[in-house]
N, C-alpha and C positions, 0 to 999 in steps of 0.2 A: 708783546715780546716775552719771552719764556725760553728756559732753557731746563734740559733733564738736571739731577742733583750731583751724577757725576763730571759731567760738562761743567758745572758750574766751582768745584772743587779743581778742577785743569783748568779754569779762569783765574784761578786765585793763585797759583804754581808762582809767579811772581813775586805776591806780598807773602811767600812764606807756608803755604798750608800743601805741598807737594807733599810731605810727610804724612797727615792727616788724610789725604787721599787716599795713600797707596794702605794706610791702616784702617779704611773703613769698612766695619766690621758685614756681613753679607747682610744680617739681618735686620738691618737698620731699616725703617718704615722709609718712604719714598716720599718726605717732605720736600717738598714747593720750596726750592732756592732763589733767592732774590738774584734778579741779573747785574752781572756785572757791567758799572757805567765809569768809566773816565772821565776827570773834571780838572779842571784846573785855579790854580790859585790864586784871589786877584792881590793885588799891593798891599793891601790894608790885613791880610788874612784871612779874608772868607772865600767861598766857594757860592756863588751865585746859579742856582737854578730855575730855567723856565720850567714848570711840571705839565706843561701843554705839553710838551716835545716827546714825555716819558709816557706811554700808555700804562707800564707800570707802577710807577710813581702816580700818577693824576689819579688811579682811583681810589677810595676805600679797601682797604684792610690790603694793598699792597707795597709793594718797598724794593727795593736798589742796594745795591753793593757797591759803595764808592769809592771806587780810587784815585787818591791823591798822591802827588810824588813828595816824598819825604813823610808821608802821616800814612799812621794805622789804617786799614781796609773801615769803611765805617757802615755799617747798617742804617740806611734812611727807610725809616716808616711811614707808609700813611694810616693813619690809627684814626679812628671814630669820631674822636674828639673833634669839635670846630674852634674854628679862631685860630688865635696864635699857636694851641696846642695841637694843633692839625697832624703836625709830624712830627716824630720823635728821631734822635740820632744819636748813637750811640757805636760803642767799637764793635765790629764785624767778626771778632776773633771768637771764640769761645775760652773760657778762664779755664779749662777743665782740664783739653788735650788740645787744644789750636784746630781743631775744627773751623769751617767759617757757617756762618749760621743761616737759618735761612728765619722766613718770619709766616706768623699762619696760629691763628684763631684768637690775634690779638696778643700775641706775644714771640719773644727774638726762639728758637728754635735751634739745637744742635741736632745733625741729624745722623754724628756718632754715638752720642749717649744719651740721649734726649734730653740733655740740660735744659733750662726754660728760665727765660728771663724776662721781665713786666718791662717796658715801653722806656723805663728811664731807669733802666741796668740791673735792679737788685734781680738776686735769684729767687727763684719760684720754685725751684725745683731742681734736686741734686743729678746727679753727682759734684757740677761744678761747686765752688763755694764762695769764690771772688766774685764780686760785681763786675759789670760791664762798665767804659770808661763811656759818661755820656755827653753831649757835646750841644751848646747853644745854638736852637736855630730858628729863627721866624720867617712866618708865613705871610704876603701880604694880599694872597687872593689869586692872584699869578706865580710870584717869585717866591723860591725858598731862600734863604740865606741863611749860610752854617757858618760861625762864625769860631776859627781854630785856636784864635787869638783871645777871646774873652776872659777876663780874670773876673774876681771875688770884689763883690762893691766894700769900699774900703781898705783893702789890701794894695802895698805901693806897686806902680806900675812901673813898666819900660819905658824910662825917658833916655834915649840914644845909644842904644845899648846896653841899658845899665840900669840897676833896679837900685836905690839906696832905702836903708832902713835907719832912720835915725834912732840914737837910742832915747831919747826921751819920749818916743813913743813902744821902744821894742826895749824895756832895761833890762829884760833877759837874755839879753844878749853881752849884756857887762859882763855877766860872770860864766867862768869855765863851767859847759853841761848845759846852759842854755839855749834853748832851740825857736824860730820860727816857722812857720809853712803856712803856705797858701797861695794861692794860685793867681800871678799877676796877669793885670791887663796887657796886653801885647808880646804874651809867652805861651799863655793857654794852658800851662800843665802843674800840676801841683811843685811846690818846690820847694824843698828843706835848706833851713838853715841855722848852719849849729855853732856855738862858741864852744873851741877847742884849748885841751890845758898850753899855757903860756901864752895863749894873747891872742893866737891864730885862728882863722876863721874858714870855713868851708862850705858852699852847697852844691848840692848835687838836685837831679831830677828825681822822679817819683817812677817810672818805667821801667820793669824788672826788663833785665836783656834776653830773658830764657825767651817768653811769648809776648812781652809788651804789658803783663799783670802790674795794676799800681801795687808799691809797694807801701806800707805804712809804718809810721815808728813802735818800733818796742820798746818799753819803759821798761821792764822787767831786764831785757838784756842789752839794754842801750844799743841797739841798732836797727837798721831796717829790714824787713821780713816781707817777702810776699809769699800770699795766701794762698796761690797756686797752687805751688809745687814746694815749697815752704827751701825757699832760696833765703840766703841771708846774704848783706851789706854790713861796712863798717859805716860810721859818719862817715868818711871821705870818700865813700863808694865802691870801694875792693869788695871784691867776693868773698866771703868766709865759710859758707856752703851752698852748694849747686843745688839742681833739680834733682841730681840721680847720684846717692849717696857711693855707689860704686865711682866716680867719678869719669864714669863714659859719656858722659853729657857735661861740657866745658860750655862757660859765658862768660861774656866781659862784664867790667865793669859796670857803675850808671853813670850815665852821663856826667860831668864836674866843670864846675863853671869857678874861675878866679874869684874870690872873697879879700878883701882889702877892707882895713879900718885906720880910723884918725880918730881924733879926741868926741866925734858928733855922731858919728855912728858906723857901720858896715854897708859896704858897695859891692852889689854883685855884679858883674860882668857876665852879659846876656849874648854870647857866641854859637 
């Protein structure tokens, strides 16, 4: 199964990359796009694949465009590797201009500006400059499982919608300016959290709203910044600058989840 690079681009019109289409440039090389596959989510948060079923997934050096309802387009690869490293997964967008990527000589592939990215996101190759968001997945010989939900060993999880940080293990969190982040079990996505002046507390998600770019902390200007299109965040997630300093390109906010504390530590509420 195969499909041409502009078909494949009118596949993605959906999750977002209608834009990116209608702006791809003539001269762009006619890279091998991954086809687009529909999948669904099971309870626990993964996405279970047979790779019998995909002719383009089962073999070496090929890959799938996955779409999930509520999550990012993802790039699944078959890469060289054997064992559990068999396939790699990773977001399907391009950090650059939202291109969706295709994959080919062992690496993810924009086939607007020839951005290049290595199998587990970093760049290889500009123009882009932001990594790709990359995503846990094992193989066991048949079945892939991508797991959306996986957090940071060590890092507190989701128990019932709610993530707690006690502060005897988080005491930066005591005082005004204190931050945590990292990526719980049963959330999937990085996740800031910061102690604000007088006692209040905030987190938000890591997902710039322009193109889905992770954003990261700036120390120098106490906020968050994605490396995109160089968008900025307050801590509480308000916009303070866009993608396009003219402001003809408008985004919301990042996502913001309720923050609540008592004498033992801070509770995030997981909505």
């Amino acid at each position: 199964m195969s499909t041409s690079r502009r078909g494949f681009l009118r596949g993605l019109v959906g999750a977002g990359a209608g834009a990116a289409a209608a702006g791809l440039p003539g001269c762009a090389p006619d890279i091998a796009p991954a086809p687009v596959l529909d999948a669904q989510k099971e309870a626990d948060g993964t996405v279970i694949l047979d790779v019998r079923r995909y002719p383009d997934l089962s073999k070496e050096g090929g890959a799938v465009t996955l779409r999930v309802s509520g999550e990012q387009p993802l790039l699944v690869m078959h890469t060289a590797e054997k064992g559990t490293g068999e396939y790699k997964v990773v977001s399907a967008i391009c950090t650059h201009s939202g291109c969706p990527l295709g994959f080919q000589d062992g690496e993810a592939i924009c086939p607007c500006h020839l951005s290049r990215f290595s199998t587990d996101g970093k760049v290889t190759q500009a123009p882009a400059k932001a990594p790709l968001t990359s995503y846990k997945a094992s193989f066991d010989g048949v079945l892939l499982k991508i797991d959306f939900a996986a957090g940071e060993e060590g890092f507190p999880s989701v128990q019932n919608g709610k993530i707690f940080f006690p502060f005897s293990r988080f005491p930066e969190l005591q005082a005004a300016g204190g931050r945590v982040q990292g990526v719980p079990q049963g959330y999937g996505k990085l996740l800031f959290v910061f102690a604000l002046e007088g006692g209040a507390y905030t987190a938000v998600d890591s997902l710039c709203t322009h193109q889905q770019c992770p954003v990261s902390y700036d120390e120098s200007a106490s906020d968050l910044w994605c490396a995109c299109h160089n968008s900025r965040f307050t801590k509480t997630g308000d916009v303070t600058r866009g993608p396009d300093p003219s402001g003809a390109i408008t985004i919301g906010p990042l996502k913001k989840f309720t923050a609540t504390s008592d004498a033992t530590g801070v509770t995030v509420a997981i909505t």
